[in-house]
C-alpha positions as CSV (number, residue, x, y, z in Angstrom):
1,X,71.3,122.3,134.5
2,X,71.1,122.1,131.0
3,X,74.4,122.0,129.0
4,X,76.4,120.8,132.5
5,X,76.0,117.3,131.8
6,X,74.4,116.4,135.3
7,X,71.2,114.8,136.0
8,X,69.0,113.1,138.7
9,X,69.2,109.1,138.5
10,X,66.5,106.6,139.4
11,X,68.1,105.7,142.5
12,X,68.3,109.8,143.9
13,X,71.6,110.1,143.2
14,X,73.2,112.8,141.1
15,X,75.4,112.1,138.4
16,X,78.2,114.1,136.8
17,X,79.8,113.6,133.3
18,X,82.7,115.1,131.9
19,X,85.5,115.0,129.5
20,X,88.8,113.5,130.4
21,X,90.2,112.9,126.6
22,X,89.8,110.7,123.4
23,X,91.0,107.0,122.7
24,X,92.9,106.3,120.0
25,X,90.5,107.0,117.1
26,X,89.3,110.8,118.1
27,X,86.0,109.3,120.3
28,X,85.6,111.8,123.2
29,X,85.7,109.5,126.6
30,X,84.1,110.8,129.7
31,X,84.1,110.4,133.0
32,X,81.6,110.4,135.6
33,X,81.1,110.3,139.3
34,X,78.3,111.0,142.0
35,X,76.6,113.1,144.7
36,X,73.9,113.0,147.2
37,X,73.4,116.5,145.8
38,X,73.1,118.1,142.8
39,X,76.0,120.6,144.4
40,X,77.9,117.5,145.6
41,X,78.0,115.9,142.4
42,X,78.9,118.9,140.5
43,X,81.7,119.9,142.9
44,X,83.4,116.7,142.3
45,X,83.3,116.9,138.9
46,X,84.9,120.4,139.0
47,X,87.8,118.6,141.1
48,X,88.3,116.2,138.8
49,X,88.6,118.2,135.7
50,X,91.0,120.5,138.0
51,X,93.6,116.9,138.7
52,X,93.5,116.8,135.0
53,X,95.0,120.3,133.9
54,X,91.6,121.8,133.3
55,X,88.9,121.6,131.3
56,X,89.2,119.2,128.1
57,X,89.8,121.3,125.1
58,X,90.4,118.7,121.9
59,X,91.2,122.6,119.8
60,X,94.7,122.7,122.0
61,X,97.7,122.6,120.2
62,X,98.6,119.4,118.4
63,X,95.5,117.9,120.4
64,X,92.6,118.2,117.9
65,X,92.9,114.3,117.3
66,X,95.1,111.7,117.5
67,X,96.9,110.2,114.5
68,X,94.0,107.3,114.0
69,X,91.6,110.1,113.2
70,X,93.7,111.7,110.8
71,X,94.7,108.4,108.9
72,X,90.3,107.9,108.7
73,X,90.2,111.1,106.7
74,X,93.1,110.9,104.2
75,X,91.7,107.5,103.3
76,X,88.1,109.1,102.7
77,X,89.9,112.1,100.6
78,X,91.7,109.4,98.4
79,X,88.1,107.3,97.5
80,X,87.1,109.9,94.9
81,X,90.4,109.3,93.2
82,X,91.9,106.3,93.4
83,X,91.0,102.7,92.2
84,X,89.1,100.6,94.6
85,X,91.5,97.9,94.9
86,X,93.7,100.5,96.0
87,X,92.2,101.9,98.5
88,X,91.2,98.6,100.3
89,X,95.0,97.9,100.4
90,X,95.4,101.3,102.0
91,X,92.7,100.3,104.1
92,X,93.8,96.9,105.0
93,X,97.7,98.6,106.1
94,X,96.0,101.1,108.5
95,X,93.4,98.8,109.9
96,X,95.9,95.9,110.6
97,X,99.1,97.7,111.4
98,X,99.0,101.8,111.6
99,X,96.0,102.4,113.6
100,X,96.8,99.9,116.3
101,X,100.4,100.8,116.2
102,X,100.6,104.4,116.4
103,X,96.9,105.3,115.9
104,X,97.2,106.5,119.6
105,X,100.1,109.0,119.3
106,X,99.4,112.9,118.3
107,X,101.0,113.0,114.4
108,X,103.7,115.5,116.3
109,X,104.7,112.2,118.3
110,X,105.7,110.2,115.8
111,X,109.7,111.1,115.1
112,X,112.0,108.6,113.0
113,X,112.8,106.8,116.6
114,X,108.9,106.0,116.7
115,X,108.7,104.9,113.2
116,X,111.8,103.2,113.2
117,X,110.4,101.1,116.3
118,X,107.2,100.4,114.4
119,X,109.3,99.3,111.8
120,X,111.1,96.3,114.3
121,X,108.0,95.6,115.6
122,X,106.2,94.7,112.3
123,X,108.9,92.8,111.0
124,X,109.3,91.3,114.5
125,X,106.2,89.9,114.2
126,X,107.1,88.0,110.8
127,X,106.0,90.3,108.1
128,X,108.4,90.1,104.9
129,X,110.0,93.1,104.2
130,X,108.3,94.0,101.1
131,X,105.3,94.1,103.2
132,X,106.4,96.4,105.7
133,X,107.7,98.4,103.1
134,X,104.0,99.0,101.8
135,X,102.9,99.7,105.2
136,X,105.8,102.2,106.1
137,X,104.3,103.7,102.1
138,X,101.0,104.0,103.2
139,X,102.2,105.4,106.9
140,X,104.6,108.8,105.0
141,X,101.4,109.5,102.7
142,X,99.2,109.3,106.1
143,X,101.5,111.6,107.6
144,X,101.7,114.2,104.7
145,X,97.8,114.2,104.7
146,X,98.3,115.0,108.4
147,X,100.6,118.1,108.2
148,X,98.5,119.6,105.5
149,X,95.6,119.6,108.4
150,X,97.5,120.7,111.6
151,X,97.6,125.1,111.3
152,X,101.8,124.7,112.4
153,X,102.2,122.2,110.0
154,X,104.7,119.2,110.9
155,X,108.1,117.9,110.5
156,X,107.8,114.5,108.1
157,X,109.7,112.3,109.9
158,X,112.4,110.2,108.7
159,X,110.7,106.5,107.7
160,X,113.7,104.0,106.5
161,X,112.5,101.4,104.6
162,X,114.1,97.7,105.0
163,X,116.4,96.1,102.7
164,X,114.5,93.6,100.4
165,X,116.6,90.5,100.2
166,X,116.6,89.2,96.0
167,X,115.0,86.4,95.7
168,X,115.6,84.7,92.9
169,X,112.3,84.3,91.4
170,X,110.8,80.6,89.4
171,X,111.2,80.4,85.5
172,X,110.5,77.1,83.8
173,X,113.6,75.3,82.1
174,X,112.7,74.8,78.2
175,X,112.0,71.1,79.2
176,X,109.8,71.9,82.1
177,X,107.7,74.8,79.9
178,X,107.7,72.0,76.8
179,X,106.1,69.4,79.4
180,X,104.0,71.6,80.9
181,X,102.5,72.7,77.4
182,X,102.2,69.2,76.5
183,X,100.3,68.4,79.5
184,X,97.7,71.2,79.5
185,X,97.2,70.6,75.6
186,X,96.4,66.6,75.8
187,X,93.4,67.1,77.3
188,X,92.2,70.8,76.5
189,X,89.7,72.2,77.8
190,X,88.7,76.5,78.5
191,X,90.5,76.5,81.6
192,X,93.7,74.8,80.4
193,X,93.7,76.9,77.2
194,X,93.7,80.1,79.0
195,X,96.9,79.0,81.3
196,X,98.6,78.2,77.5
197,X,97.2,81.7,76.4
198,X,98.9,83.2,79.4
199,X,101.8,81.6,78.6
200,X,101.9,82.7,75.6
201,X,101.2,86.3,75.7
202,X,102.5,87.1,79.5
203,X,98.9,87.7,81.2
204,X,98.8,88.5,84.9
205,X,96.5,86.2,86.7
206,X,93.6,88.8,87.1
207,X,93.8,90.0,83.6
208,X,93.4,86.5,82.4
209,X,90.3,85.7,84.6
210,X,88.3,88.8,83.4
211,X,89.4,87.8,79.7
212,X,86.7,87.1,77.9
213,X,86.2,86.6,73.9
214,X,85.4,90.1,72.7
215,X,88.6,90.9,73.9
216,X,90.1,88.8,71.4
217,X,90.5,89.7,67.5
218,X,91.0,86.6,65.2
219,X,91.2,88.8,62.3
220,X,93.8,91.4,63.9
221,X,95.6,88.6,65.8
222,X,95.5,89.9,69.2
223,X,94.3,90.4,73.0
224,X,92.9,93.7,74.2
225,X,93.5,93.9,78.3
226,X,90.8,95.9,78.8
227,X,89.9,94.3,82.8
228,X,91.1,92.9,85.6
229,X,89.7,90.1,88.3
230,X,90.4,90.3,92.1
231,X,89.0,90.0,95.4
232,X,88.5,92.9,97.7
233,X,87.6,93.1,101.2
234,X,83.9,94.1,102.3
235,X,84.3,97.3,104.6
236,X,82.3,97.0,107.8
237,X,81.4,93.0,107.1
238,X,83.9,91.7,109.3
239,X,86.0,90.8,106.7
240,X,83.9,89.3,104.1
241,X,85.4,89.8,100.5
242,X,83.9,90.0,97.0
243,X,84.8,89.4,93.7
244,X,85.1,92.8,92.1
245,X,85.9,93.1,88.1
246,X,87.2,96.6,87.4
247,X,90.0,98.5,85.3
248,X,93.8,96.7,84.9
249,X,96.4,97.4,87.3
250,X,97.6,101.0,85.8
251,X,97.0,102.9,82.4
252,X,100.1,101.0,80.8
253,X,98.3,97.7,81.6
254,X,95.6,98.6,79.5
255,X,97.1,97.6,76.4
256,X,97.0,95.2,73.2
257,X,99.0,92.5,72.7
258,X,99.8,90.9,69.3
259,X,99.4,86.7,68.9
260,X,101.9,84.4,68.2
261,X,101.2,81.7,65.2
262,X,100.7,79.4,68.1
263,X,98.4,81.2,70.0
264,X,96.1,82.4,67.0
265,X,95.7,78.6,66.0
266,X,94.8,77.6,69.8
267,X,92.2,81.0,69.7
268,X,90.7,79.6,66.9
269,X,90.6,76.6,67.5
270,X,89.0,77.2,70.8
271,X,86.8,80.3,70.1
272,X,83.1,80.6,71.0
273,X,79.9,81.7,69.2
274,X,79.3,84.2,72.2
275,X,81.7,86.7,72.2
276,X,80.1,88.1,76.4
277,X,81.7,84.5,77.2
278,X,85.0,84.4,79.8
279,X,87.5,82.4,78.0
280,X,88.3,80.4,81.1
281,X,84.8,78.8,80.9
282,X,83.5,79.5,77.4
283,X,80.0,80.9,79.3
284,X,79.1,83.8,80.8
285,X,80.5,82.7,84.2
286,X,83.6,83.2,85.5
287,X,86.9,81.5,87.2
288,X,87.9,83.8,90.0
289,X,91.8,84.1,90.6
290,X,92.0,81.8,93.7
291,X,90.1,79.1,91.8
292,X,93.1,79.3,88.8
293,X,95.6,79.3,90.6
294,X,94.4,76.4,92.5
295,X,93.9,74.2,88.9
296,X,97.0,75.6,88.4
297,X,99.0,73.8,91.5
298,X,96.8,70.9,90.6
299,X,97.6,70.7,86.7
300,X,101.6,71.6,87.8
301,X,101.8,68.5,90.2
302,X,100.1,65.8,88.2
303,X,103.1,66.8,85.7
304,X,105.7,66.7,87.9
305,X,106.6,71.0,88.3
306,X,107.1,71.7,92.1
307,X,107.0,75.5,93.3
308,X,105.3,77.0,90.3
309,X,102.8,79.4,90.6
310,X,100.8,81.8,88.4
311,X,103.5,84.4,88.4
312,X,106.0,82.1,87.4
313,X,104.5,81.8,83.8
314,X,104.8,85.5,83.5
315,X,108.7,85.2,84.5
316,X,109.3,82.3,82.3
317,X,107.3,84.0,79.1
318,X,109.6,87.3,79.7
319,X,112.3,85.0,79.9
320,X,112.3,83.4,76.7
321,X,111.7,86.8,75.3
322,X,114.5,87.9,76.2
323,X,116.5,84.6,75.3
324,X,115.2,85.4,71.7
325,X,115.8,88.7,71.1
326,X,113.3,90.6,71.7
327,X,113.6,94.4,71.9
328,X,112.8,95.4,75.4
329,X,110.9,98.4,74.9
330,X,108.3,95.8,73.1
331,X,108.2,93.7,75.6
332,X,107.9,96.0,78.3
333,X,104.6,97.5,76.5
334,X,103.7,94.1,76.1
335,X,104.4,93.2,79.8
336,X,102.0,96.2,80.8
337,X,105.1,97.8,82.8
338,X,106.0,101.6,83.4
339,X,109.5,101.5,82.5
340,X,111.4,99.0,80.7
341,X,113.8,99.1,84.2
342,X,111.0,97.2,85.8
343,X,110.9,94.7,83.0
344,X,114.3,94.0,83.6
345,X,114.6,93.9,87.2
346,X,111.6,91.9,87.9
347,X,110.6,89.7,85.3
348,X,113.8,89.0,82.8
349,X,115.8,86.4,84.3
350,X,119.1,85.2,81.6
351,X,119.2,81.2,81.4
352,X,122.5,80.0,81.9
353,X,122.3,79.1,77.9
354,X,122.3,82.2,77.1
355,X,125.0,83.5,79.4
356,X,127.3,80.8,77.7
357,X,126.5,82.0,74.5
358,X,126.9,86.4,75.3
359,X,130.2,84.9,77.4
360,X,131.1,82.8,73.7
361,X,130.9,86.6,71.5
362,X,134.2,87.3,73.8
363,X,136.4,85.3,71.7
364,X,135.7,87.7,69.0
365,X,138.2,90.3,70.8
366,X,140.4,87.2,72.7
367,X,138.9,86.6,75.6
């Protein structure tokens, strides 16, 4: 009959379907089985259901869907307002880790002794801890988007995130920066003159790629971060990514930064007729991220620098800011950072020159 899910087959017999529950992403599964009879078929379907505590109901208490379901819909709620590159990374931690780890569990399930478990297991399997700390992020915010759905509500469970060892990250020695300089500038070309500019001025790696001359002011002597280069993952293209240009890293990373009389020389003497043109390549094509940092390892090696990648020219240029004198509000706008606590936790590193000479002023009071 219609509406009871059982029908004739080819072969005569009669086949019965019903529901026995969902897998881990909210899909109803069903279940079938079969009777000479249209009564016979129907009968054992009946049983079956009855073995299983009754009819399926996914409107039961804390079994409208499973936790995979809910961590779908928070991620389509947060499209309309977050950046894209944020989102895939959202994406990419419930795809990879969330879904197949506790995607199965009703949101009720998961206690601190569940997350906590999920937490061995990810760093078990060889994840850094800052990684799993972005996971266990995206996991409470999944959660909360969870509660806010279920009528009772639900008890946020206690997530404790694992201690990040400090690493101690690369700066350049004065001699190292000096040789690097000197190598890039022998034989200058667009590429190499936008790893000096990034030297010079403290540009992420993405900011510098989607750089292009406009953004430049030879008259105001400065660099307007208007844009930022990365890849992002394809959704439904088995992984395929794409080159996406879009707005810099936060609102503070927007920003203007003012040239050294260094830089401004190399701008000029560099600069183009086109102003459309990437600096990197002087045309209207660009140098994705990858492709720098690649040049990068290559220009670093045929000079002699070991373990020195894009980043590090970031540290080293706050670094010598610092050694300097500069004020640290400055170079915190400069840096594109929040808080002038992230400046100096992440980025300022204190040569031992300098320590000698702050541990020299002592004398002053006889120390």
């Amino acid at each position: 009959m219609k509406g009871e899910n059982i029908f004739r087959r080819k072969d005569g017999r009669w086949e019965a379907r019903y529901v026995k529950g969902e897998d881990p992403t909210g899909k109803l599964l069903y279940g079938f089985c079969y009777g000479k009879t249209y009564n016979e078929a129907k009968s054992k379907a009946s049983a079956l259901r009855a073995s299983t505590g009754g009819a399926y109901s996914r409107h039961s208490a804390y079994k409208e869907h499973r936790f995979a379901y809910y961590c779908d819909e928070w991620l389509k709620s947060c499209r309309p307002r977050l950046k894209e590159s944020t989102c895939c990374r959202y994406g990419t931690a419930l795809e990879n880790h969330i879904k197949p780890g506790l995607g199965g569990f009703f949101p009720h399930e998961i206690t601190a002794e569940t997350a906590g478990a999920f937490t061995s297991a990810l760093l078990k399997e060889g994840l850094a801890p800052k990684t799993v700390k972005d996971i266990l992020i995206v996991l409470r915010l999944a959660l909360r988007f969870s509660a806010q759905q279920l009528p009772g509500g639900l008890n946020e469970p206690e997530i404790v995130y694992p201690r990040e060892p400090k690493k101690e990250a690369r700066v350049l020695s004065l001699e190292e920066q000096t040789r690097l300089i000197s190598y890039l500038a022998k034989d200058l070309d667009c590429c190499r003159f936008g790893i000096l500019l990034a030297m010079f001025t403290g540009l992420r790696i993405g900011e510098l790629c989607a750089l292009r001359w406009e953004n430049i002011s030879l008259r105001e002597r400065t660099v307007r971060v208007a844009s930022t280069m990365q890849r992002l993952k394809n959704e439904g293209e088995g992984g395929r990514t794409r080159v996406a240009i879009g707005s810099p890293k936060s609102d503070l990373s927007a920003r203007t930064i003012p040239l050294s009389d260094s830089a401004a020389s190399l701008c000029r003497y560099m600069a183009v007729g086109d102003r459309s043109a990437y600096i990197l390549t002087g045309t209207r094509d660009y140098i994705e991220p990858r492709t720098l940092q690649y040049r990068l390892k290559k220009y670093t090696a045929a000079c002699g620098l070991e373990d020195v990648h894009f980043h590090t020219l970031r540290h080293t240029f706050a670094t010598r800011c610092i050694e300097v004198g500069f004020e640290l509000k400055s170079l915190s706008e400069i840096l594109g950072h929040a808080t002038t606590a992230i400046t100096m936790e992440r980025y300022v590193h204190s040569s031992m020159n300098l320590k000698r000479e702050n541990i020299s002023k002592l004398k002053a009071v006889g120390l």
